[in-house]
PDB file with one MODEL, atoms N, CA, C and O in Angstrom:
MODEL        1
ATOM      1  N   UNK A   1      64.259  70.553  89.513  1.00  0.00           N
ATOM      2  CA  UNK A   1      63.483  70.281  90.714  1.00  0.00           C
ATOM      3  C   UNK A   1      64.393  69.721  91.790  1.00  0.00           C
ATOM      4  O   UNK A   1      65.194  68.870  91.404  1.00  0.00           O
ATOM      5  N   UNK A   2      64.408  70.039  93.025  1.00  0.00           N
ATOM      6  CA  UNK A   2      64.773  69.743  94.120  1.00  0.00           C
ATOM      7  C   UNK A   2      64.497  68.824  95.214  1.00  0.00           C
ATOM      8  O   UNK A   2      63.513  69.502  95.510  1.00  0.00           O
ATOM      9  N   UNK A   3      64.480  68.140  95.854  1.00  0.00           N
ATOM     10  CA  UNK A   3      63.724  66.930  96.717  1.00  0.00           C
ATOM     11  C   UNK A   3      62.968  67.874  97.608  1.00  0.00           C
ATOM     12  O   UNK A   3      62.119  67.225  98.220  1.00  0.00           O
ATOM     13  N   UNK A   4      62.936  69.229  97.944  1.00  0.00           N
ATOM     14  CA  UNK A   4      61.789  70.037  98.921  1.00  0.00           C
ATOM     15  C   UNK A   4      60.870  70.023  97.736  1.00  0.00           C
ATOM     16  O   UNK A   4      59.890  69.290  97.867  1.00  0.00           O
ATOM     17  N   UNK A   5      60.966  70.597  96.751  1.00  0.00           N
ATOM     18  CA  UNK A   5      59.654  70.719  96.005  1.00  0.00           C
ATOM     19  C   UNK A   5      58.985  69.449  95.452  1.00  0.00           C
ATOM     20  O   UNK A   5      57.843  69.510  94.998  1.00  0.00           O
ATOM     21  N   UNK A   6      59.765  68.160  95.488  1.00  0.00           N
ATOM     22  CA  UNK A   6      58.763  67.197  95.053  1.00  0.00           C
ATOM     23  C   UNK A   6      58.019  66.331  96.384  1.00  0.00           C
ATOM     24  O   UNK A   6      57.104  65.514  96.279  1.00  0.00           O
ATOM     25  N   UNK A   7      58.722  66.785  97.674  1.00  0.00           N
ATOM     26  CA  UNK A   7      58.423  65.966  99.002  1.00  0.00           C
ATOM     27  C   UNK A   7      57.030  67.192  99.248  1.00  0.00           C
ATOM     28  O   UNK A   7      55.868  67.061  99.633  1.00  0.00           O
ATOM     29  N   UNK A   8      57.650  68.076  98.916  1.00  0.00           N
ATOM     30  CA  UNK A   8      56.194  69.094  99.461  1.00  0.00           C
ATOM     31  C   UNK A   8      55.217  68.409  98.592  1.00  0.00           C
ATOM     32  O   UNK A   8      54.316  67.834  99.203  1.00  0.00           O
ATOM     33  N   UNK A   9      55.191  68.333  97.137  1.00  0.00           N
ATOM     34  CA  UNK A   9      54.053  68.139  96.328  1.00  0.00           C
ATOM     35  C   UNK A   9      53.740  66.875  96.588  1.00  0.00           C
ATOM     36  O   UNK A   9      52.708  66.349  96.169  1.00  0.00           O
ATOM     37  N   UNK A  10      54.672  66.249  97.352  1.00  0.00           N
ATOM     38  CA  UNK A  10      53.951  64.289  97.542  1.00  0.00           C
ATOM     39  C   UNK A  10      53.337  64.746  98.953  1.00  0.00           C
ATOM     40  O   UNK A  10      52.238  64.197  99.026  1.00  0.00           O
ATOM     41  N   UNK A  11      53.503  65.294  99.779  1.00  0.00           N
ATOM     42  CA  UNK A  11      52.775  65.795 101.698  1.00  0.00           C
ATOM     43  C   UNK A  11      51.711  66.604 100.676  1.00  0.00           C
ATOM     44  O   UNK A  11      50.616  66.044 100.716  1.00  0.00           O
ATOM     45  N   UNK A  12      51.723  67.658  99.855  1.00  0.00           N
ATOM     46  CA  UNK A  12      50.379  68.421  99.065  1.00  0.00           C
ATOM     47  C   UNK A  12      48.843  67.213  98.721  1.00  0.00           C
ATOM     48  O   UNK A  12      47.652  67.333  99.009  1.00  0.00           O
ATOM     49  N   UNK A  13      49.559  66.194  98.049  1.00  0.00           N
ATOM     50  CA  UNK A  13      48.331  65.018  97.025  1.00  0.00           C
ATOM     51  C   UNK A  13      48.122  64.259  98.520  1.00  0.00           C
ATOM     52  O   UNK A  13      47.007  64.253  99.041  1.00  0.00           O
ATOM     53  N   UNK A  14      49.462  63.525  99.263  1.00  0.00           N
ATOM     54  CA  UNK A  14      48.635  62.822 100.648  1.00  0.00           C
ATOM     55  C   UNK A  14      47.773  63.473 101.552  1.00  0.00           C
ATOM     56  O   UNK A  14      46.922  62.843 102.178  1.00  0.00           O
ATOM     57  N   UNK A  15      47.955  64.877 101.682  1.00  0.00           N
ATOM     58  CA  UNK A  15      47.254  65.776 102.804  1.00  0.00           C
ATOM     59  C   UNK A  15      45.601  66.151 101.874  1.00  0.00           C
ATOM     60  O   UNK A  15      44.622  66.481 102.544  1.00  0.00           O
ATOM     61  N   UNK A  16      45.515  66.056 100.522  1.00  0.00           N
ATOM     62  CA  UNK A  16      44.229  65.359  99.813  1.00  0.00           C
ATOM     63  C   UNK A  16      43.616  64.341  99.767  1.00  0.00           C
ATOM     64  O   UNK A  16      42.389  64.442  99.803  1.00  0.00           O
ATOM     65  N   UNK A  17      43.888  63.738  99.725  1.00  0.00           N
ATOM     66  CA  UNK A  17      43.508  61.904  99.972  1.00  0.00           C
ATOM     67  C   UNK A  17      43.242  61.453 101.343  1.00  0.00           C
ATOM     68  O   UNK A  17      42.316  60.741 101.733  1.00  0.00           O
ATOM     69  N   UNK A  18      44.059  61.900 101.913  1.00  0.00           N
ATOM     70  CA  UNK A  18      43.817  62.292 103.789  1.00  0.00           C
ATOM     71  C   UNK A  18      42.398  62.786 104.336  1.00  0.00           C
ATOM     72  O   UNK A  18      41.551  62.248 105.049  1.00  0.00           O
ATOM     73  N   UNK A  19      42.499  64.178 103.635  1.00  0.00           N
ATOM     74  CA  UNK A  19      41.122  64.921 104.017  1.00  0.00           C
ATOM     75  C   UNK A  19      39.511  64.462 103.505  1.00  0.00           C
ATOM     76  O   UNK A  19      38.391  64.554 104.006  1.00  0.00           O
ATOM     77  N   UNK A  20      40.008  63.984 102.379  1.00  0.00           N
ATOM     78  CA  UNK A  20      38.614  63.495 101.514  1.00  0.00           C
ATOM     79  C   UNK A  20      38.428  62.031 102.216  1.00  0.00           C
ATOM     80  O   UNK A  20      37.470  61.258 102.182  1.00  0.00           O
ATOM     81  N   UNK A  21      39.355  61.960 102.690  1.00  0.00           N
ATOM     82  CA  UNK A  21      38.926  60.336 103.146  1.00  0.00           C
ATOM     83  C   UNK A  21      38.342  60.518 104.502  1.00  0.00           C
ATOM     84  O   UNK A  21      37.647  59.632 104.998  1.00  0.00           O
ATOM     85  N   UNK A  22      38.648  61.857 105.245  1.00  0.00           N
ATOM     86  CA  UNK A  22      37.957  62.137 106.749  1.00  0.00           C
ATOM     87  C   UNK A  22      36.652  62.409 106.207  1.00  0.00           C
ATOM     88  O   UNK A  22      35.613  62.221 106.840  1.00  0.00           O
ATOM     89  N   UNK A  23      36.710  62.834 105.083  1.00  0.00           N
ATOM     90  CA  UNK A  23      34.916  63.406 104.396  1.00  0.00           C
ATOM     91  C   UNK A  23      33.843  62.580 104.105  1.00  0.00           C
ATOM     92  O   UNK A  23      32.630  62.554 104.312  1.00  0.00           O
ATOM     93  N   UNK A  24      34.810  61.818 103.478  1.00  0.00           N
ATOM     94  CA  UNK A  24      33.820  60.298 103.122  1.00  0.00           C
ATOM     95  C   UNK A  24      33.512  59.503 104.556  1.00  0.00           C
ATOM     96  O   UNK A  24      32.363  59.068 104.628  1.00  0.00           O
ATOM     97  N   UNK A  25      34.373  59.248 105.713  1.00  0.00           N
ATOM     98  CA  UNK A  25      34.289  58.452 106.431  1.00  0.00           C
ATOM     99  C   UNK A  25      33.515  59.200 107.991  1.00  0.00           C
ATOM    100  O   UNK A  25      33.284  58.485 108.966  1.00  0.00           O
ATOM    101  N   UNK A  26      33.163  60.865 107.982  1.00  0.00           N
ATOM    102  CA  UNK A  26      32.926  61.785 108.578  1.00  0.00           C
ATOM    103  C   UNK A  26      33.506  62.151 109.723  1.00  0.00           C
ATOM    104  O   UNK A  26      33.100  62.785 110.697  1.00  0.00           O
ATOM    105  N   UNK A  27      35.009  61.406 109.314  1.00  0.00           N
ATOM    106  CA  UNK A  27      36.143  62.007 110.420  1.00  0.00           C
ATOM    107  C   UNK A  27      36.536  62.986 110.445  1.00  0.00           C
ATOM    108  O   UNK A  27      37.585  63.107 109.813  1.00  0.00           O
ATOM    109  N   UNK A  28      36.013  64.225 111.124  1.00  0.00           N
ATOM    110  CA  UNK A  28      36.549  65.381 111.553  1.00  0.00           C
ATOM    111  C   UNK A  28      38.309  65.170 111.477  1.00  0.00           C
ATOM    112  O   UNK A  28      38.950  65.736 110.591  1.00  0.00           O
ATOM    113  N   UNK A  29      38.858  64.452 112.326  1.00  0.00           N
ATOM    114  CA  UNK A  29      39.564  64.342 112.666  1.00  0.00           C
ATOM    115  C   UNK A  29      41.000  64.361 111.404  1.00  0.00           C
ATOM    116  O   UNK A  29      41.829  65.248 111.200  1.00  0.00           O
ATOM    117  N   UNK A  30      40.838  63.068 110.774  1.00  0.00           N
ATOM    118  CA  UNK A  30      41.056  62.977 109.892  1.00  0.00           C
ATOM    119  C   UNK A  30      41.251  63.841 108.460  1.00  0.00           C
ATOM    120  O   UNK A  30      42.080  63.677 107.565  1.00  0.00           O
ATOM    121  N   UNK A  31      40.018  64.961 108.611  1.00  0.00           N
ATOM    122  CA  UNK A  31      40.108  65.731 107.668  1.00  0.00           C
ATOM    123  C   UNK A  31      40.731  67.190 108.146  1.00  0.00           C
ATOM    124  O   UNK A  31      41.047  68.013 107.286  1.00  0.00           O
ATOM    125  N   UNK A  32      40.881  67.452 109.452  1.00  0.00           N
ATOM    126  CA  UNK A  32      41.955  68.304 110.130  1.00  0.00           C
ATOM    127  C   UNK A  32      43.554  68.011 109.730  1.00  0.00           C
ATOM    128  O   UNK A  32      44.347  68.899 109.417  1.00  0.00           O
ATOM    129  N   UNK A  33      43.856  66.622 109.803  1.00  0.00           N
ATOM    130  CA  UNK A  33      44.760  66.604 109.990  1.00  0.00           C
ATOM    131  C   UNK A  33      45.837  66.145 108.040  1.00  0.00           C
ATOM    132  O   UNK A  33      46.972  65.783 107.728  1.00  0.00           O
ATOM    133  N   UNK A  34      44.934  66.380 107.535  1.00  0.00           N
ATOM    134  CA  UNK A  34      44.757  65.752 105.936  1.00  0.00           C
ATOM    135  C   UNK A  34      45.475  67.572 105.307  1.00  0.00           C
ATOM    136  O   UNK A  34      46.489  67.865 104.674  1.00  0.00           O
ATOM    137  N   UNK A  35      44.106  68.584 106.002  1.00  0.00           N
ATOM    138  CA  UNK A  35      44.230  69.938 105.675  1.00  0.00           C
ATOM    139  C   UNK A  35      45.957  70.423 106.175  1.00  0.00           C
ATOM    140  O   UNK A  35      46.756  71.018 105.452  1.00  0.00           O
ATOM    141  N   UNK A  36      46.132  70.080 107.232  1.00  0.00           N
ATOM    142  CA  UNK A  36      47.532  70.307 107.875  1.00  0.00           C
ATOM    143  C   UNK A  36      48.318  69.843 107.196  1.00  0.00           C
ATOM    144  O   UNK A  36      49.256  70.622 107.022  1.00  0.00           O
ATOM    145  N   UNK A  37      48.422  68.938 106.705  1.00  0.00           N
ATOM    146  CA  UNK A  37      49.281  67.759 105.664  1.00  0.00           C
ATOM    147  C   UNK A  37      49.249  68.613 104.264  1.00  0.00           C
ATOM    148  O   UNK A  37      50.062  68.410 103.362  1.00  0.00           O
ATOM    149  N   UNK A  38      48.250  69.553 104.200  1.00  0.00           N
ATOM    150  CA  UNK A  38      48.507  69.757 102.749  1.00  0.00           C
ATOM    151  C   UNK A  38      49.458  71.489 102.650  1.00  0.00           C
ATOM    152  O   UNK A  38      50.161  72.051 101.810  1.00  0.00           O
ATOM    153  N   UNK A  39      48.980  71.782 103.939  1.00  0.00           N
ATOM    154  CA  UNK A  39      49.836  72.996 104.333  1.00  0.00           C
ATOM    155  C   UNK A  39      51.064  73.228 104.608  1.00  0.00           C
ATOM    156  O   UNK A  39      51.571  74.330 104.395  1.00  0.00           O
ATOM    157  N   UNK A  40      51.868  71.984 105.244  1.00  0.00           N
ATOM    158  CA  UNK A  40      53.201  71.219 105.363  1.00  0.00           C
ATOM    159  C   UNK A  40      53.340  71.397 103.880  1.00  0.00           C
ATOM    160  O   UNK A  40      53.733  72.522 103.574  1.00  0.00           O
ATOM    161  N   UNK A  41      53.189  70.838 103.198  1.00  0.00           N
ATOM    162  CA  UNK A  41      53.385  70.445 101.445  1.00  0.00           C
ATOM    163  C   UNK A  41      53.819  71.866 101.180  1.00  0.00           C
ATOM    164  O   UNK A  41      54.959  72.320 101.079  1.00  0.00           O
ATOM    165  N   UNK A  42      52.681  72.446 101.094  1.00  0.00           N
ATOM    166  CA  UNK A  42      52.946  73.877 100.502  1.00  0.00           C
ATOM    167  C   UNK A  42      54.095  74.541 100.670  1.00  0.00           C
ATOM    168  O   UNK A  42      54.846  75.034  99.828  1.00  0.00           O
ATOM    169  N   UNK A  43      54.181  74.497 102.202  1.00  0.00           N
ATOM    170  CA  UNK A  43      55.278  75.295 102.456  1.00  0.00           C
ATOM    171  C   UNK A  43      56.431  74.802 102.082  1.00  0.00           C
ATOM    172  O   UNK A  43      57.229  75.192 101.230  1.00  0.00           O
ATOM    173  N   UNK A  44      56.444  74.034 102.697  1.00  0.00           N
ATOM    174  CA  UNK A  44      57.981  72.824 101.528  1.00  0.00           C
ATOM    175  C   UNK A  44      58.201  73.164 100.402  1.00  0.00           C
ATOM    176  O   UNK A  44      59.275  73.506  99.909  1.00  0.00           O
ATOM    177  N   UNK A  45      57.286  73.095  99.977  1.00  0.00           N
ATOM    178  CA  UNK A  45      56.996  73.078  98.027  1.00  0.00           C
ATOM    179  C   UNK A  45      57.744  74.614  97.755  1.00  0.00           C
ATOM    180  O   UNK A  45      58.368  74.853  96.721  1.00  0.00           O
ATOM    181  N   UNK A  46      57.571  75.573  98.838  1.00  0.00           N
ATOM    182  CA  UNK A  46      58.018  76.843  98.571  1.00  0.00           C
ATOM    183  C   UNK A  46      59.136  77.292  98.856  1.00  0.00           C
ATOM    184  O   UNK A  46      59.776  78.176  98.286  1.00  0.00           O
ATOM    185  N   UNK A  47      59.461  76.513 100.000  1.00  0.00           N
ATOM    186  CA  UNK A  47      61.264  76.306 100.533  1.00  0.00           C
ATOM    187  C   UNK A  47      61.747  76.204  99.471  1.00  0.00           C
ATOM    188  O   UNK A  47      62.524  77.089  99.113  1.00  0.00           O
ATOM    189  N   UNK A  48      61.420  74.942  98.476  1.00  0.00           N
ATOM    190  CA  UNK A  48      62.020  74.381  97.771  1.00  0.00           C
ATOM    191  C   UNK A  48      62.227  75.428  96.141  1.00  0.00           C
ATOM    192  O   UNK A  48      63.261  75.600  95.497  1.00  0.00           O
ATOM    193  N   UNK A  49      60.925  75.930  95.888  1.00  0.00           N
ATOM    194  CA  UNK A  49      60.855  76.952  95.066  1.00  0.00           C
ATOM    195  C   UNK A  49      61.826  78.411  95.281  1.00  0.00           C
ATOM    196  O   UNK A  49      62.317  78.905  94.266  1.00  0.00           O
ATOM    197  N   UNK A  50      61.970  78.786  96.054  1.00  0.00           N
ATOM    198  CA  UNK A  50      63.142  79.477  96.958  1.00  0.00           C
ATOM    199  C   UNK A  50      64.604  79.361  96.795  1.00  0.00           C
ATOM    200  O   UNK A  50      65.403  80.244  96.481  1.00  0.00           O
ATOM    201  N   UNK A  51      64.883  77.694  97.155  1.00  0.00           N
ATOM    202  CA  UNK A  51      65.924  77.814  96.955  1.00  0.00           C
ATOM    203  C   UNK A  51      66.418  77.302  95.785  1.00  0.00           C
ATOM    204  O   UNK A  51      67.614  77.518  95.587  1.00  0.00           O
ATOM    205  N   UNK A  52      65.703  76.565  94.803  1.00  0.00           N
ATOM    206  CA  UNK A  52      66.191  76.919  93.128  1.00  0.00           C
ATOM    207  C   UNK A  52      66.330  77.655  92.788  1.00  0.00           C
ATOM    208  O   UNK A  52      67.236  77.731  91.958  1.00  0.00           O
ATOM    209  N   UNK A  53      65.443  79.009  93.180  1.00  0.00           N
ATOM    210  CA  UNK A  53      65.727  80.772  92.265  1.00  0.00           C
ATOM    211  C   UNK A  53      66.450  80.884  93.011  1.00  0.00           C
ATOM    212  O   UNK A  53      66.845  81.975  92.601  1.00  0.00           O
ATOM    213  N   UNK A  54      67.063  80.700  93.866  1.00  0.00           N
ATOM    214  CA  UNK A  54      68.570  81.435  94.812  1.00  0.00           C
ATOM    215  C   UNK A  54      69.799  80.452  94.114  1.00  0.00           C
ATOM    216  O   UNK A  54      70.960  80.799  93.902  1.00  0.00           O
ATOM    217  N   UNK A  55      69.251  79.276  93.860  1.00  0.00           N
ATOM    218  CA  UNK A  55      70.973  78.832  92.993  1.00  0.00           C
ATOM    219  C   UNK A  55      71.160  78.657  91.759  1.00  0.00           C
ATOM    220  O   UNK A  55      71.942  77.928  91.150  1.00  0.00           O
ATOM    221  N   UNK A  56      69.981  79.756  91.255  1.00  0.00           N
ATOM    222  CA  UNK A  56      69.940  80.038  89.694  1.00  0.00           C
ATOM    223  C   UNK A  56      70.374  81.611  89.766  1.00  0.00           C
ATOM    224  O   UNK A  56      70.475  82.271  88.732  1.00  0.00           O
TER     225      UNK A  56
ENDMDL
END
């Protein structure tokens, strides 16, 4: 594992906890920006997945 794939998967679980907490608290806002947070992750997470199979 690489620091992109574990920083994506830590921005993946905060951009959850983020959103559910705009849900519970009925911050739109909050849960926009939770969803974005978890999409950041992803993509990271895939950078990172990327470039392990490229230096394997």
């Amino acid at each position: 594992m690489n620091k992109d794939q574990i920083k994506g998967s830590v921005k993946e679980a905060a951009g959850k906890v983020q959103e559910k907490t705009g849900e519970l608290t009925g911050n739109k806002t909050q849960q926009l920006k939770g969803a974005a947070k978890q999409v950041e992750g992803t993509v990271q997470k895939a950078y990172g997945d990327a470039k392990e199979a490229a230096r394997r």
